[in-house]
C-alpha positions as CSV (number, residue, x, y, z in Angstrom):
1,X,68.6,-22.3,2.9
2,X,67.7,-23.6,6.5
3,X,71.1,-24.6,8.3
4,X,70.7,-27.5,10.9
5,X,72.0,-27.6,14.2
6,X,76.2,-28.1,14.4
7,X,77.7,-31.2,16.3
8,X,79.0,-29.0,18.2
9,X,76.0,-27.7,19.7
10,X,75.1,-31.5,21.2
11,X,77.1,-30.5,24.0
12,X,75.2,-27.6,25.3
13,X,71.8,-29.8,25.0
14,X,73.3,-32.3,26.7
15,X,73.9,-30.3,29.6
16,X,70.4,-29.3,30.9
17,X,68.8,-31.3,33.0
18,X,65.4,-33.0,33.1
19,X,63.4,-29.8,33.7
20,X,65.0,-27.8,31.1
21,X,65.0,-30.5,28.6
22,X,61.2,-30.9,29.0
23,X,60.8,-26.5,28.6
24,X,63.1,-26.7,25.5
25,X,60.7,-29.7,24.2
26,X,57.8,-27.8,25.2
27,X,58.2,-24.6,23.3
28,X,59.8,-25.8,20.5
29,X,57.4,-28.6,19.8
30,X,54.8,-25.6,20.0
31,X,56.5,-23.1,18.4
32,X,57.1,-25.4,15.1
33,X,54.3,-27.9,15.3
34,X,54.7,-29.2,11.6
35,X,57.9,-29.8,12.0
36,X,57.5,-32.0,15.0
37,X,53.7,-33.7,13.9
38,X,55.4,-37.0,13.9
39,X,56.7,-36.7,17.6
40,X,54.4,-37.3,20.7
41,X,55.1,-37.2,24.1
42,X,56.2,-38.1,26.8
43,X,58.8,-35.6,25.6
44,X,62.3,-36.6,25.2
45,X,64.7,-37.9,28.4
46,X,67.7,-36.1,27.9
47,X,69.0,-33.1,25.8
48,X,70.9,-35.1,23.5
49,X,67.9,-36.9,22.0
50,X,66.1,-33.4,22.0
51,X,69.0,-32.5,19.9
52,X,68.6,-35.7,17.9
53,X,65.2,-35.0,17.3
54,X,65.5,-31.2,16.2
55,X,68.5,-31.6,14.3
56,X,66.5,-34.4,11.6
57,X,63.4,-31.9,12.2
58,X,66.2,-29.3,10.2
59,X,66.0,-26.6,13.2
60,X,69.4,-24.3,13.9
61,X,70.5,-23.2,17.3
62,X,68.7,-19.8,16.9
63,X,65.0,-21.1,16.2
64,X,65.7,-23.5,18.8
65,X,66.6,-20.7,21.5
66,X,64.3,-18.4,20.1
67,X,61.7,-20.3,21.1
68,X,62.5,-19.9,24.2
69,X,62.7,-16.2,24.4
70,X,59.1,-15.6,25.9
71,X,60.8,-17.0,29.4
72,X,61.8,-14.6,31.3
73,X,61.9,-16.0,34.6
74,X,64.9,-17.1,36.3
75,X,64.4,-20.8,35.0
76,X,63.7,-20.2,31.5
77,X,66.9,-17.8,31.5
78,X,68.8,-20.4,33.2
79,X,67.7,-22.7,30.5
80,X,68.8,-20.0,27.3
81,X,72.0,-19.5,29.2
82,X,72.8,-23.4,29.1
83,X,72.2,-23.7,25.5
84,X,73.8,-20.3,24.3
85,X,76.6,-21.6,26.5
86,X,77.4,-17.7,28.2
87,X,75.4,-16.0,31.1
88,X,73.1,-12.9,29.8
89,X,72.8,-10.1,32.0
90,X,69.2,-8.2,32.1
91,X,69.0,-5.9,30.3
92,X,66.8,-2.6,31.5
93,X,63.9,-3.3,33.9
94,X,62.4,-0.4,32.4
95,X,62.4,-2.5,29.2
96,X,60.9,-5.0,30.6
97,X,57.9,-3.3,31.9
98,X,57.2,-1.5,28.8
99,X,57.2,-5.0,26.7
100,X,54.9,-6.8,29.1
101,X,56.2,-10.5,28.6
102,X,58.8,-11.2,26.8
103,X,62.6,-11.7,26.7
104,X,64.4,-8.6,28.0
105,X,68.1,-9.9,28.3
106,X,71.0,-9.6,26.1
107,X,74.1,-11.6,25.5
108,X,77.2,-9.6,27.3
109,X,79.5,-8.8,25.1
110,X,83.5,-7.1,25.9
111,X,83.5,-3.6,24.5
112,X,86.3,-2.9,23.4
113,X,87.2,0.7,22.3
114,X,88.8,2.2,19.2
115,X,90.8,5.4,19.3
116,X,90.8,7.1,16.1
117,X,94.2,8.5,15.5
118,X,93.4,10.2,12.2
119,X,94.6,13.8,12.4
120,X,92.6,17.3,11.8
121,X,94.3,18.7,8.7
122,X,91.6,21.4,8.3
123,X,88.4,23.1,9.7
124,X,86.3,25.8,7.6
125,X,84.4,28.5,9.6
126,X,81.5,26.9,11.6
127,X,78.4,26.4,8.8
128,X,76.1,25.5,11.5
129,X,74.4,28.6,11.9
130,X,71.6,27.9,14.4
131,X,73.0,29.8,17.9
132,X,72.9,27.2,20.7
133,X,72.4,23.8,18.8
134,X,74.2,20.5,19.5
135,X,75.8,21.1,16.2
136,X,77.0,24.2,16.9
137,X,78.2,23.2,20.2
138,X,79.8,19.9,18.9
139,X,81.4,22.0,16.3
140,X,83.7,24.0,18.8
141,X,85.7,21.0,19.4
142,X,87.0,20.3,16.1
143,X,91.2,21.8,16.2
144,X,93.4,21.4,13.8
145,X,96.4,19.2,14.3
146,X,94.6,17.3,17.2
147,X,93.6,13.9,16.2
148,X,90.0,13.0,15.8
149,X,90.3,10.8,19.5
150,X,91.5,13.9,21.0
151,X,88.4,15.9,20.1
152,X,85.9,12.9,20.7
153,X,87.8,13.3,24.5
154,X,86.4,17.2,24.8
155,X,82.9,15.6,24.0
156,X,82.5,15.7,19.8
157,X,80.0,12.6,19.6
158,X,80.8,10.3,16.7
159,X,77.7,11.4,15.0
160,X,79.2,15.1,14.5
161,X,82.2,13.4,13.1
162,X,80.6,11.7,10.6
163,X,78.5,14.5,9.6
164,X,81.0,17.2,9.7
165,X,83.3,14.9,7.3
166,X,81.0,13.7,4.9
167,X,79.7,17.2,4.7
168,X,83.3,18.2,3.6
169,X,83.4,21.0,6.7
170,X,86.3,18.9,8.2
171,X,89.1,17.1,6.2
172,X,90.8,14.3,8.4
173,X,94.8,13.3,7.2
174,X,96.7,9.6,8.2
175,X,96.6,8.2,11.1
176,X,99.6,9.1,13.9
C-alpha cells in the first residue's frame, strides 16, 4: 500500500523557490511519467501546487526526494535539504568518485552512545586457538567482574562480544 504525501509535508514544498520548484517538477515528472501523463508544462508556480499535484498523483515524501538523488551539486542538495527539512553533510569524497554520479550525502544524525553495564560473571580458557588473530587478541580483554563497557574501553570490538557470548565462551550477569 502506496502512502501519499502528509499535510504536513506542504510546508517544506512551499518553501523552495522558483528554481527548485521547477528541478523538483522536472525529475519527478520524469522519474514517474505515468503518473504525471495528464500534466504538461509550463511546470507548476510554486511548491505548494507541486505538492498538490503529487499528492493526487499518490507519491510519498521519499519517491518525491528520491528523485532527486542523482543531484549532487550544490543546488540540487540545496533543493533535498529544503524538502527533507535538515542539512546533509557529504558523506566521503572517495564515495563519490567511486560511484561516478549520484547522490553521495547522508542525513546527520546525533549518535548517541550506549554503555553496556552488564557484568563478566565468567570467562573459560581462551578457545581461539589461532596465535596472533584478532580473536585471540580481542579475547585478552574479557575479565571477570569488569562490566562489558569496561572491556569494550581496553579495545574488545562489539563484534567479539557478540561472538564470544553467543558462543557460550563468556557468560554476562545484570546490569550495575
Amino acid at each position: 500500500m502506496r502512502t501519499q504525501l502528509q499535510e504536513r509535508h506542504r510546508a517544506l514544498f512551499s518553501s523552495l523557490d522558483h528554481n527548485q520548484t521547477t528541478l523538483v517538477w522536472d525529475r519527478v515528472s520524469k522519474a514517474y511519467s505515468t503518473e504525471f501523463s495528464k500534466v504538461g508544462w509550463p511546470p507548476p508556480s510554486n511548491g505548494g501546487e507541486v505538492f498538490e499535484i503529487c499528492r493526487e498523483a499518490g507519491l510519498d515524501h521519499a519517491r518525491v526526494v528520491l528523485s532527486l538523488a542523482r543531484e549532487s551539486d550544490n543546488f540540487g542538495r540545496g533543493t533535498i535539504e529544503a524538502l527533507i527539512g535538515r542539512p546533509i553533510v557529504p558523506w566521503a569524497e572517495s564515495v563519490e568518485a567511486a560511484n561516478g554520479a549520484g547522490l553521495s550525502y547522508v542525513v546527520s544524525k546525533p549518535q548517541t552512545k550506549r554503555e553496556d553495564t552488564r557484568v563478566v560473571v565468567s570467562v573459560i580458557p581462551n578457545p581461539h586457538k589461532k596465535i596472533g588473530s584478532q580473536m585471540q587478541v580481542d579475547y585478552a580483554y574479557w575479565r571477570v567482574g569488569d562490566t562489558v563497557q569496561e572491556c569494550r574501553d581496553r579495545g574488545l570490538s562489539a563484534r567479539s562480544v557478540r561472538r564470544d557470548v553467543r558462543h557460550g565462551h563468556v557468560v554476562l550477569g545484570a546490569p550495575r
